[in-house]
C-alpha positions, 0 to 999 in steps of 0.5 A: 276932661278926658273924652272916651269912646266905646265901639260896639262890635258883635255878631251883627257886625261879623253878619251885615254891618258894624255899629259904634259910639263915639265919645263927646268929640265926636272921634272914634278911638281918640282921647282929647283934652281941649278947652270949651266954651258955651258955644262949643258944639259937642255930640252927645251922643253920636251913633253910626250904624255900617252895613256891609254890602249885600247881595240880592238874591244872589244877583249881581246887585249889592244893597249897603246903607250908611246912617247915623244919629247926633245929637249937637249940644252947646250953652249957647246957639242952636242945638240940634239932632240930626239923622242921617240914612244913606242906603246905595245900590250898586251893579259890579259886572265884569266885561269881557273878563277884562274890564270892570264896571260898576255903577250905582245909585245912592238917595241921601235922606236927612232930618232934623229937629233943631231948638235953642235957636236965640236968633229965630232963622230955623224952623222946629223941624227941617229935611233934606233929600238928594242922591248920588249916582255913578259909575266907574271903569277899570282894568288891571295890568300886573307882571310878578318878579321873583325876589332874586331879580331884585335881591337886595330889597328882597332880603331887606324885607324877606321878599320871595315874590314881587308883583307890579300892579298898574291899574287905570280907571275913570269914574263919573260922579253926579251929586244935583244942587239942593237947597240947604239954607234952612239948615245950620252948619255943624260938620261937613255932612250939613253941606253936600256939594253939587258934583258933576264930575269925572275922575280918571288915573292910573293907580300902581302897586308893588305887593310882596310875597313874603319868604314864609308864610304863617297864620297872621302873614301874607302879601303886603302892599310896600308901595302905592301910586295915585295919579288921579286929574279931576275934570268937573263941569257945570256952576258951582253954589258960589256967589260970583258965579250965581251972579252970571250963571255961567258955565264952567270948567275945572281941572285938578290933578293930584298925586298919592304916595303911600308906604307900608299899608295891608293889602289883601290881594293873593300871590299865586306861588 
């Protein structure tokens, strides 16, 4: 069976935000093909609803919502409906006119109402309540090159300007326990993790500025570089350390590469 999808696009999403609904699988602009049984969950449907940050009254104080509706289907099991809304609050200040700041506080609001539970476990109706809260710190460092310096590449990709970016920046992310045993698991958002983290790193970027520009071009960003270690503190929802309670430390490292993706920053001449 071929699973198709319909994106719902207007004026409303030119204005505040956009709106879209997936096919069975739950995917957006995908088709598939896949074998089922009575256990297969399916969503049927599923709506998301976007809205674009917003300012306040023309303060730096910008309003954005996620939220959505899916309905979870199968023959057999629990079914369920879920609705999920998350509006954020954020700050972005610029210090010094150097470095960027920003924090924000975001309340997570999560219901359902489940039936066809053979087992018994869940109750008819369930909700969930928690928040997300951080704040983060960059600045940019960049030096523009004229496309002779390098003029092999620069005529490979008809290049008349070059711009390196490097971009260091820390963030904290703070995301408290809460208790989600009463709730089945369909996806990820049924299970938001406890977070007491703190991301810093260093971000490069090399954009060209193209020999000719028309309507449809602009700086390109050919190259992207993230270096980006992760600390996080606290105890983690696993059972060997619900046993001791303990406290721990993590540290992870992780390194993005990316080629040949749209930027939307703007080369002086």
């Amino acid at each position: 069976m071929e699973r198709k999808t319909v994106a719902v696009r207007g004026l409303w999403r030119q204005k505040l935000g956009r709106a879209y609904l997936p096919g069975p699988d739950g995917r957006l602009g995908r088709s598939d093909a896949r074998k089922a049984n009575d256990a297969t969950v399916q969503k049927l449907p599923q709506i998301s609803v976007y809205a674009h940050p917003r300012s306040f009254f023309g303060i730096p104080l910008f309003f954005d919502l996620t939220s959505s509706y899916s309905n979870f289907w199968r023959e057999e099991e629990v079914n369920a409906q879920r609705w999920d809304l998350f509006p954020r609050v954020t700050f972005p200040v610029r210090l010094f006119d150097v470095l960027k700041f920003e924090s924000g506080i975001g309340g997570r609001e999560t219901f359902y109402k489940l039936n066809n539970d053979p087992t018994g476990m869940y109750r008819g109706r369930e909700a969930r309540e928690t928040f997300v809260a951080g704040m983060g710190m960059s600045t940019e460092f960049y030096r523009v090159y004229d496309g002779e310096s390098v003029s092999k590449i620069s005529n490979l990709f008809k290049i008349s300007k070059w711009m390196h970016t490097v971009e260091p920046a820390v963030r904290y992310q703070y995301s408290p326990r809460v208790n989600q045993d009463e709730i089945p698991v369909f996806d990820e958002l049924d299970r938001i993790p406890y977070t007491n983290q703190i991301t810093y790193g260093v971000t490069q970027r090399l954009i060209g500025k193209p020999e000719k520009e028309g309507v449809h071009s602009g700086p390109y960003e050919y190259g992207k570089l993230k270096n980006i270690p992760k600390l996080q503190s606290g105890r983690p929802d696993c059972d060997r350390f619900k046993r001791k309670r303990r406290t721990f430390f993590e540290y992870s490292r992780r390194t993005v590469v990316e080629f040949q993706s749209l930027s939307i920053r703007s080369l002086g001449s």
